[in-house]
Kinemage of the C-alpha trace (Angstrom):
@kinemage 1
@onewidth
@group {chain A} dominant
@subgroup {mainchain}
@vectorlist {calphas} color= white
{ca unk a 1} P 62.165 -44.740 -22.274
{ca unk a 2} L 62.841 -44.060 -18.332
{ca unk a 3} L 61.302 -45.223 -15.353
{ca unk a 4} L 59.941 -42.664 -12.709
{ca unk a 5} L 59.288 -43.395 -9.445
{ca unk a 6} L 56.417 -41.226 -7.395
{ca unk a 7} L 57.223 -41.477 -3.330
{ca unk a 8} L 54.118 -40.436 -1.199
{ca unk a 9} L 52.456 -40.913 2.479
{ca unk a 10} L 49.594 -41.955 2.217
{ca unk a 11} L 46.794 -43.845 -0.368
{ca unk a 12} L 45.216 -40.565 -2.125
{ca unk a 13} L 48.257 -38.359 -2.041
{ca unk a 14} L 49.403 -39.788 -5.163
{ca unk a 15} L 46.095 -38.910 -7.175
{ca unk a 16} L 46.211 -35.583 -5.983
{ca unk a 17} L 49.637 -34.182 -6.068
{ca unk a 18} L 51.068 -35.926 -8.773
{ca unk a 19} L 48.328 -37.794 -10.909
{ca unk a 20} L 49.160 -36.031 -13.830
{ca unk a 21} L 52.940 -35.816 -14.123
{ca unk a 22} L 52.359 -40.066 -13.600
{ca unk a 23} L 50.206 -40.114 -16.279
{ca unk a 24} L 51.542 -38.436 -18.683
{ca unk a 25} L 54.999 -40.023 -18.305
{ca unk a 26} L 52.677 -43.519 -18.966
{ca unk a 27} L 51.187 -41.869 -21.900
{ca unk a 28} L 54.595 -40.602 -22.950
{ca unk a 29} L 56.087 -44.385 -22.933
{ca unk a 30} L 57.765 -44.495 -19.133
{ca unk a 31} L 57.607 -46.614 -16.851
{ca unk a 32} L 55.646 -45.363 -13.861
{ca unk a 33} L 56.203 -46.628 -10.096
{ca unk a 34} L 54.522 -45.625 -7.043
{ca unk a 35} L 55.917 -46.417 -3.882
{ca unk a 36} L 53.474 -45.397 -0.686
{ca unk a 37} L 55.007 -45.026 2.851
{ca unk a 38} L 52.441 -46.548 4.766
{ca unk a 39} L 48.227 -47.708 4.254
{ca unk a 40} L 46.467 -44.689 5.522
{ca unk a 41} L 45.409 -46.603 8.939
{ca unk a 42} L 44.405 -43.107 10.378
{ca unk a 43} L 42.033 -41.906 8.016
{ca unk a 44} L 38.844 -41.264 8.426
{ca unk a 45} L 35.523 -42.713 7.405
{ca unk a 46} L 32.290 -42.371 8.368
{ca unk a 47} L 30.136 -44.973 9.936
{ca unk a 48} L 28.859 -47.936 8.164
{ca unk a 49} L 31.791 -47.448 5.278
{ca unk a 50} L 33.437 -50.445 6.134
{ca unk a 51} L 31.812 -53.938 6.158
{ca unk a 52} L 32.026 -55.417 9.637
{ca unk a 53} L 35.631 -56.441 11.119
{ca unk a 54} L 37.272 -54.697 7.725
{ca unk a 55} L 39.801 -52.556 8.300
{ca unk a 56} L 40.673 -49.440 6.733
{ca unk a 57} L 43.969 -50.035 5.623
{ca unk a 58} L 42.772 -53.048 3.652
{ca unk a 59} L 40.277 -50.866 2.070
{ca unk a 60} L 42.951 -48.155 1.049
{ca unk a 61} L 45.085 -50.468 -0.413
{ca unk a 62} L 42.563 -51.630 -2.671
{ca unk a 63} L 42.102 -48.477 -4.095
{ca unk a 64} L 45.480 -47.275 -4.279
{ca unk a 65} L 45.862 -50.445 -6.901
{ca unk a 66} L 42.572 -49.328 -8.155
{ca unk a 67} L 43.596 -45.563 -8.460
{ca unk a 68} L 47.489 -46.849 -9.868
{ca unk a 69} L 45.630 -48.663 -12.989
{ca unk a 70} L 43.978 -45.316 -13.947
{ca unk a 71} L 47.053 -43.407 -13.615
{ca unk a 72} L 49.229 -45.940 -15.535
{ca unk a 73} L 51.015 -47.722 -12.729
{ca unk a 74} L 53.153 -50.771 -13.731
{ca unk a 75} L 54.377 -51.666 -9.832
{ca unk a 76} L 52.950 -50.386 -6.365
{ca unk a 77} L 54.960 -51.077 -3.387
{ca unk a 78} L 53.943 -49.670 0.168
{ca unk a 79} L 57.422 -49.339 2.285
{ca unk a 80} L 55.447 -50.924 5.486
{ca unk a 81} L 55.237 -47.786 7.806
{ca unk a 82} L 52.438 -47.137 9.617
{ca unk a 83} L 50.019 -43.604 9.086
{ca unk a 84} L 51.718 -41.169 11.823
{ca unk a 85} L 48.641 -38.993 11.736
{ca unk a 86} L 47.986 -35.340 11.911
{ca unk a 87} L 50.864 -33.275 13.350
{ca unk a 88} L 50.878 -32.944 17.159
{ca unk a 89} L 48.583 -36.088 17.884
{ca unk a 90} L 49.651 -38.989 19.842
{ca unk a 91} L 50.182 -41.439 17.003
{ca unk a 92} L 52.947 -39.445 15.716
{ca unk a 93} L 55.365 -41.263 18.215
{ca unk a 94} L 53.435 -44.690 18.054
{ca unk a 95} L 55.549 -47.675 17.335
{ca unk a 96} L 56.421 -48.278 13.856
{ca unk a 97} L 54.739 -44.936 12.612
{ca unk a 98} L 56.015 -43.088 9.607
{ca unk a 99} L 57.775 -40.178 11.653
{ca unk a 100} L 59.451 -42.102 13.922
{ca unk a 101} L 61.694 -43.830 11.307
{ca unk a 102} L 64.693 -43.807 11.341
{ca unk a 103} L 65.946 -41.816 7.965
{ca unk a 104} L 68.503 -43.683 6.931
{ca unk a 105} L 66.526 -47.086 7.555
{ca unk a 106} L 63.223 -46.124 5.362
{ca unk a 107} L 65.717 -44.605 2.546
{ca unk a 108} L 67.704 -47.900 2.413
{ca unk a 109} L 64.294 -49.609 1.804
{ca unk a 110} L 63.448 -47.075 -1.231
{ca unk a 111} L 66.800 -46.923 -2.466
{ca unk a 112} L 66.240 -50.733 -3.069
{ca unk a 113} L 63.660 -50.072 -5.239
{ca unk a 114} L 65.364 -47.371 -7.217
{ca unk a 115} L 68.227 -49.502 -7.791
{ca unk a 116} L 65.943 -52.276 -8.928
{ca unk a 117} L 64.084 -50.266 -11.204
{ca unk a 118} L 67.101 -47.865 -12.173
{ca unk a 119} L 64.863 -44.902 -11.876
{ca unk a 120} L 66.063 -41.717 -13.425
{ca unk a 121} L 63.270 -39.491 -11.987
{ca unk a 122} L 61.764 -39.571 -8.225
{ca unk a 123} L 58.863 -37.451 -7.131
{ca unk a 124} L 58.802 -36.844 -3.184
{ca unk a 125} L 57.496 -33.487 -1.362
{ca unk a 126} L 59.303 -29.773 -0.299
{ca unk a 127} L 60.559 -29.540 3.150
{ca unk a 128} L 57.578 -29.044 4.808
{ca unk a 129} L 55.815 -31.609 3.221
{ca unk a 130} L 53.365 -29.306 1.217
{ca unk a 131} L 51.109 -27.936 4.214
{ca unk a 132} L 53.253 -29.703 7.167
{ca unk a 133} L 51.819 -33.254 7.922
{ca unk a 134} L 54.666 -35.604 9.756
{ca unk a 135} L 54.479 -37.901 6.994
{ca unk a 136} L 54.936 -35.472 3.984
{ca unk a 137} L 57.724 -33.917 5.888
{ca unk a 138} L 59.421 -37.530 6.000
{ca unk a 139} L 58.666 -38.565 2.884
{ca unk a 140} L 60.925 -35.139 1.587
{ca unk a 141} L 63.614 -36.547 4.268
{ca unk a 142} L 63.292 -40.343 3.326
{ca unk a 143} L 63.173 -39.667 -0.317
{ca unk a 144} L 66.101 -37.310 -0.755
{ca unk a 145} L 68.410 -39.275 1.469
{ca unk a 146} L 67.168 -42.310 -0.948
{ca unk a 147} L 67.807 -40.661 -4.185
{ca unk a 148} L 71.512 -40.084 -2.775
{ca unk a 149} L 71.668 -43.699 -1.693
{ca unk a 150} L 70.660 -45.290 -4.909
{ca unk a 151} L 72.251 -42.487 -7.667
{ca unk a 152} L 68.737 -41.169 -9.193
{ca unk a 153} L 70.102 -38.422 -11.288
{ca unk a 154} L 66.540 -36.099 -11.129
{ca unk a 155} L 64.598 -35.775 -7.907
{ca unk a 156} L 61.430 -33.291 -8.283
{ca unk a 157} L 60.081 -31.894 -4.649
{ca unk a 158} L 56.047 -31.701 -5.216
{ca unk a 159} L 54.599 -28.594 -3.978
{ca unk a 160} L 51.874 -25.897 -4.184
{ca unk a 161} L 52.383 -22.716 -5.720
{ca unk a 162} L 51.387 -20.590 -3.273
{ca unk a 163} L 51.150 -17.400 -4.705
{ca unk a 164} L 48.456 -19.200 -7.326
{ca unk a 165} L 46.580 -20.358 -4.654
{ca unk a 166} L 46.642 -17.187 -3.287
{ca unk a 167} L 45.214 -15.548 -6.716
{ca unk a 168} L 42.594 -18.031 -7.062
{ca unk a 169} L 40.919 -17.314 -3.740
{ca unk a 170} L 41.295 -14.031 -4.530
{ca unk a 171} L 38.785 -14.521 -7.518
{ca unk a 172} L 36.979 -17.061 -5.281
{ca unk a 173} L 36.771 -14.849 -2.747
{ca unk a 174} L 35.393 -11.650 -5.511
{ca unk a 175} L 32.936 -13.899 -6.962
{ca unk a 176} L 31.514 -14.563 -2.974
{ca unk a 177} L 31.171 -11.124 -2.851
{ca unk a 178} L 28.940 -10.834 -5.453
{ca unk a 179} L 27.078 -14.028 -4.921
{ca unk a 180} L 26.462 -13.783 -1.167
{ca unk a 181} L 28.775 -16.630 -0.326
{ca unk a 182} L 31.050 -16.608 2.184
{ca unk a 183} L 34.473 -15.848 1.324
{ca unk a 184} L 37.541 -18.188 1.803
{ca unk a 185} L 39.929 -17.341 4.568
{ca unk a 186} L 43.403 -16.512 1.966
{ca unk a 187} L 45.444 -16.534 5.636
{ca unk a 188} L 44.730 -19.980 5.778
{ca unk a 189} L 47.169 -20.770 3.028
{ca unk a 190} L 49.738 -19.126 4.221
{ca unk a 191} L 52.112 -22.022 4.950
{ca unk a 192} L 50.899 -24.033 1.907
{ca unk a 193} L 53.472 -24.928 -0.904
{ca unk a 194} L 56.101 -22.904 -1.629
{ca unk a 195} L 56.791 -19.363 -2.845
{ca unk a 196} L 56.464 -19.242 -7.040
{ca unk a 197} L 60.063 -17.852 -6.758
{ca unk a 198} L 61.218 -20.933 -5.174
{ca unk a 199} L 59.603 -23.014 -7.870
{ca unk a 200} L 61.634 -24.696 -10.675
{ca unk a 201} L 59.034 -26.844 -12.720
{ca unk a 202} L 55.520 -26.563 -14.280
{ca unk a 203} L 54.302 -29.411 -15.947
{ca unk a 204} L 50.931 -28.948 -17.589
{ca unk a 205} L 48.534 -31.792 -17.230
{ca unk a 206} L 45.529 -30.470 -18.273
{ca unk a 207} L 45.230 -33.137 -20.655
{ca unk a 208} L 45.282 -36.000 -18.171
{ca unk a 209} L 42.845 -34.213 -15.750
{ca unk a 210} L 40.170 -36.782 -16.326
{ca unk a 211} L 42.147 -39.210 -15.492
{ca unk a 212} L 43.555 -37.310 -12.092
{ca unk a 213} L 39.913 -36.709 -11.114
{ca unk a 214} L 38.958 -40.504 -11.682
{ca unk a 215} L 41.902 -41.988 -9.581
{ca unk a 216} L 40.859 -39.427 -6.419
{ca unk a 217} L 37.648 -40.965 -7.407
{ca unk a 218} L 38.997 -44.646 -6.896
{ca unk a 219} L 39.834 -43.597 -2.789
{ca unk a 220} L 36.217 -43.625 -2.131
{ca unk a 221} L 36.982 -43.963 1.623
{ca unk a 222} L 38.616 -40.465 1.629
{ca unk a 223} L 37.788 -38.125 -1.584
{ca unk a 224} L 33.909 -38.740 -1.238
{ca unk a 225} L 31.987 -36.715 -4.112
{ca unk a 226} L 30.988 -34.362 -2.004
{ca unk a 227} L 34.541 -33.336 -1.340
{ca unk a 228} L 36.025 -30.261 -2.722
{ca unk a 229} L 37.835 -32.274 -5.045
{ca unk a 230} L 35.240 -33.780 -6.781
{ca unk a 231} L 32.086 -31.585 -6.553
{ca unk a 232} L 34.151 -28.461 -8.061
{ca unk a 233} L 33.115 -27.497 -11.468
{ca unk a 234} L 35.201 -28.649 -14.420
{ca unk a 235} L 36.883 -25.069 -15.212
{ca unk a 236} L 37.446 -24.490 -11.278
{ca unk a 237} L 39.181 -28.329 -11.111
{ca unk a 238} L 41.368 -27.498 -14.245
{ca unk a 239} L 42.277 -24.063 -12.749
{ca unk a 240} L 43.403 -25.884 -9.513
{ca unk a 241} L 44.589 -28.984 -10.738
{ca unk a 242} L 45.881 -28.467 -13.851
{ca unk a 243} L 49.207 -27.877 -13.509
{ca unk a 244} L 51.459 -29.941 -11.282
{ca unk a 245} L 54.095 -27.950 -9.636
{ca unk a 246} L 58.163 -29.053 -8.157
{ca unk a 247} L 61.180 -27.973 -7.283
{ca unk a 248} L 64.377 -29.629 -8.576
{ca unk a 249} L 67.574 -29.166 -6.574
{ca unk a 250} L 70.388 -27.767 -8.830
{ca unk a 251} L 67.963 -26.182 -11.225
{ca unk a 252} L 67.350 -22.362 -11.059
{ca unk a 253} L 64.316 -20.890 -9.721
{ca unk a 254} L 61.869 -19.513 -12.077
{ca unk a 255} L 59.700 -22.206 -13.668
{ca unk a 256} L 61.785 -22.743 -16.258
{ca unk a 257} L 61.237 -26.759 -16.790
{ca unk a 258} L 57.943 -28.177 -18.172
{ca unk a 259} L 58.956 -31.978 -18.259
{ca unk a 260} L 60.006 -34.250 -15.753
{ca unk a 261} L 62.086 -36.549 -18.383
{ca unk a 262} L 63.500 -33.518 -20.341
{ca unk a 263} L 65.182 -31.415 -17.382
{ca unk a 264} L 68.896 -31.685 -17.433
C-alpha cells in the first residue's frame, strides 16, 4: 500500500475537491494525509455562530479533524500560514498570509512531510487555483515546487472540468425554462477549472459520495445546509460531485487515467 498526501488552502477545500479520491484510497488500503495551508481565519460566519471570545480558526480546525475522520485521514497537519483572503482584498499582503510566502520556504515545510511519510501521490490545484483564489494559486506553486523537493513520483493538479460544468447548467438552465426559475449565468464559469482537453484523470467516486457530502457537512461554519452543496438533490450532487477531476504532468491529455495509485 502507498501513502497519498492531499495539499489544500483552506478547512472545507479538502471535502469538496478531493473527498472522494481520499476516500477511496482509505477504502482501497492507503494511507491518506491531509496537509492544510492555513485555518480559514477569513471565513465567514454569521452572527451568534461562535460562542463568545471563540475564534474562527479554532472552530475550523475542529472540523477539519472532524471532516478528516469521515474521509479516512490517518495525520492532519496545517503548514501555519495564515487565510490570505479573496483575491484583490487587503489581507492578501498581510503579514504571514498564505500569498505572501515565500515559495521555496512553504515547499521546504511540505517537502518535510513528504519525505516523512514517503508519499508516492500528492494532490494540490491547476495553475489558477481552480477559480483563482490567492491561496489555491499558491497551494499549485507551493505544492509542485514541494513534490520536486522531496522526490514524489505522482503529483495530480485538482481541477474542474469546465466544459461539464458548462453542460450541466446548460440542462440547469433548460429545466428553468420550463419551471419558471431563473436561469444560471453559464458566463460565470468561464474561468473555472480547466478545459476537458487539458484534463488527464477521472476518478469516479460515486461510491464514496456519502461520505464527501458528510465531511462538507462536518465544516458547519462554512457549508451550512442551506448551501448549494448540501440542499441539492441526491442525483444533482452525484452529477456534480461525482467524479473528481486532475491533471498529471507528463501524462497525455485526454482522461485517460481513472486511479490515482495506478497511473504510471
Amino acid at each position: 500500500m502507498a501513502t497519498l498526501v492531499s495539499f489544500h488552502a483552506h478547512p472545507d477545500d479538502e471535502a469538496i475537491t478531493c473527498g472522494g479520491v481520499m476516500r477511496k484510497a482509505y477504502e482501497q488500503g492507503h494511507r491518506v494525509v491531509l496537509v492544510v495551508a492555513t485555518r480559514g481565519e477569513h471565513g465567514e460566519v454569521p452572527a451568534g455562530f461562535l460562542d463568545e471570545g471563540e475564534p474562527l480558526w479554532q472552530r475550523r480546525v475542529r472540523e477539519t479533524h472532524a471532516a478528516a475522520e469521515i474521509l479516512g485521514v490517518a495525520r492532519v497537519e496545517f503548514l501555519g500560514y495564515v487565510d490570505s483572503g479573496m483575491m484583490g482584498t487587503p489581507t492578501n499582503d498581510a503579514a504571514g498570509s498564505f500569498w505572501t510566502a515565500p515559495v521555496e520556504d512553504a515547499a521546504r515545510r511540505l517537502a518535510a512531510i513528504l519525505a516523512e511519510e514517503d508519499a508516492e501521490v500528492l494532490t494540490v490545484y491547476d495553475d489558477n487555483g481552480g477559480y483563482g483564489h490567492p491561496d489555491h494559486i499558491q497551494v499549485h506553486r507551493v505544492g509542485m515546487r514541494a513534490a520536486e523537493l522531496a522526490g514524489t513520483p505522482r503529483v495530480f493538479q485538482s481541477t474542474m472540468n469546465r466544459d461539464e460544468v458548462v453542460r450541466g447548467m446548460k440542462e440547469i438552465a433548460e429545466q428553468a425554462g420550463e419551471t419558471g426559475i431563473e436561469a444560471p449565468d453559464i458566463s460565470a464559469v468561464a474561468e473555472f477549472g480547466k478545459p476537458e482537453s487539458m484534463l488527464t484523470t477521472a476518478v469516479d467516486v460515486s461510491a464514496y459520495l456519502s461520505h464527501k457530502r458528510e465531511a462538507m457537512r462536518a465544516h458547519r461554519s462554512q457549508i451550512d445546509e442551506q448551501s448549494f452543496f448540501l440542499a441539492m438533490p441526491d442525483p444533482a450532487f452525484a452529477r456534480a460531485f461525482g467524479t473528481e477531476w486532475f491533471i498529471r504532468g507528463g501524462a497525455r491529455p485526454g482522461i485517460l487515467e481513472t486511479d490515482l495509485f495506478a497511473a504510471r
